[in-house]
N, C-alpha and C positions, 0 to 999 in steps of 0.2 A: 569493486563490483566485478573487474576482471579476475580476480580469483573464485568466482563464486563456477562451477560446471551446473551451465544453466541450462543443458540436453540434459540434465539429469535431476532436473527439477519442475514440476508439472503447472500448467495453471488451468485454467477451465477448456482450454483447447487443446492438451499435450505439450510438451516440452517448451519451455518458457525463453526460448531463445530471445524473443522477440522484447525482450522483459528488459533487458539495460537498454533497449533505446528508446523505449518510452521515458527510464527516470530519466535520462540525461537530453531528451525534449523537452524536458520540463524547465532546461536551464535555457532556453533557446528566449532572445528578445523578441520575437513574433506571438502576438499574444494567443495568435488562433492554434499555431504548434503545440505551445503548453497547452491551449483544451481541449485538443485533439488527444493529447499524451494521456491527460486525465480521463479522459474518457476511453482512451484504448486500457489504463490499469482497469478502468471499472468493469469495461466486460471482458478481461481476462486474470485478473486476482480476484475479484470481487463474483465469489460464484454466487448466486440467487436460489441454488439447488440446496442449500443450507450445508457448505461446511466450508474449512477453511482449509485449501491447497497450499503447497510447499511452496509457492510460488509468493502467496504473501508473508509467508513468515521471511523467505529469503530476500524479500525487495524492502520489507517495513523500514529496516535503519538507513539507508537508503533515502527512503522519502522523510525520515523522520529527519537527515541531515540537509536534504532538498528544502523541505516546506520554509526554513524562515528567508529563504530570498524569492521567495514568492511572491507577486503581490496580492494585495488580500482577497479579492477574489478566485482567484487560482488556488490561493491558500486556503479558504474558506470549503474548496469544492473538495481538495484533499485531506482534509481532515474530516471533511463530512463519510467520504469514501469510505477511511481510515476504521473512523465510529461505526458504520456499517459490516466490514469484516469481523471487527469485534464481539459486536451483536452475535455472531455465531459461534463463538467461543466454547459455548456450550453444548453446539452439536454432537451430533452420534460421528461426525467424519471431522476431526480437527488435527493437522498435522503437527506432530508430537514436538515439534521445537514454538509452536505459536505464544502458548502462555507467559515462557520465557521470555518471548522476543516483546512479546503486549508489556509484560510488568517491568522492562526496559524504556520500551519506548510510553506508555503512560505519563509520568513524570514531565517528560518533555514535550509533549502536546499537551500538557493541562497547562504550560506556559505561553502555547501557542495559541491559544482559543478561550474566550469567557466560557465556555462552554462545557457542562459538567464533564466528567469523566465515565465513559461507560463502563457499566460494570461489569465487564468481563474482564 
């Protein structure tokens, strides 16, 4: 994660600095940190404006390495997350490394979750 130049990577608010210490609260033993974590990915990779920022292509392997020492709940809400970015895959504003990084991590949250695989 420290190799990644994360001032030069955007999420719904500008420069996604803020973006490796949300995944690495997600490791934290205080259960309220991780859902505070989750919830700060959701409203800044997770844009609602419909497209997908550089911000989630660059954080997904990331949480896709995070998610299975999760417990299920926390697990559950990031994978739901997860599915949601997805959902926009097919936007008019999708950053050009995303599909890649989905048709990578797919594979391994369909092991994480009964839950189908989204199709994007």
């Amino acid at each position: 994660m420290d190799d990644i130049a994360w001032h030069a990577v955007d999420h719904a608010y500008g420069p996604a600095l803020d973006t490796p210490g949300h995944v690495r609260a997600l490791l934290s033993d205080d259960p309220e940190v991780v859902a505070r974590a989750i919830t700060d990915l959701d409203r800044t990779v997770h844009e609602e404006g419909g497209f997908v920022c550089g911000a989630a292509t660059a954080v997904l392997p990331f949480l896709v390495e995070v998610l299975p020492s999760l417990a299920p709940q926390p697990r559950e809400r990031l994978l739901e997350l997860l599915h949601r970015i997805a959902r926009w895959g097919d936007a008019e504003q999708v950053d050009p490394g995303w599909h890649d990084a989905w048709a990578k991590a797919k594979p391994v949250l369909g092991r994480s979750s009964p839950r189908p695989e989204s199709p994007a």
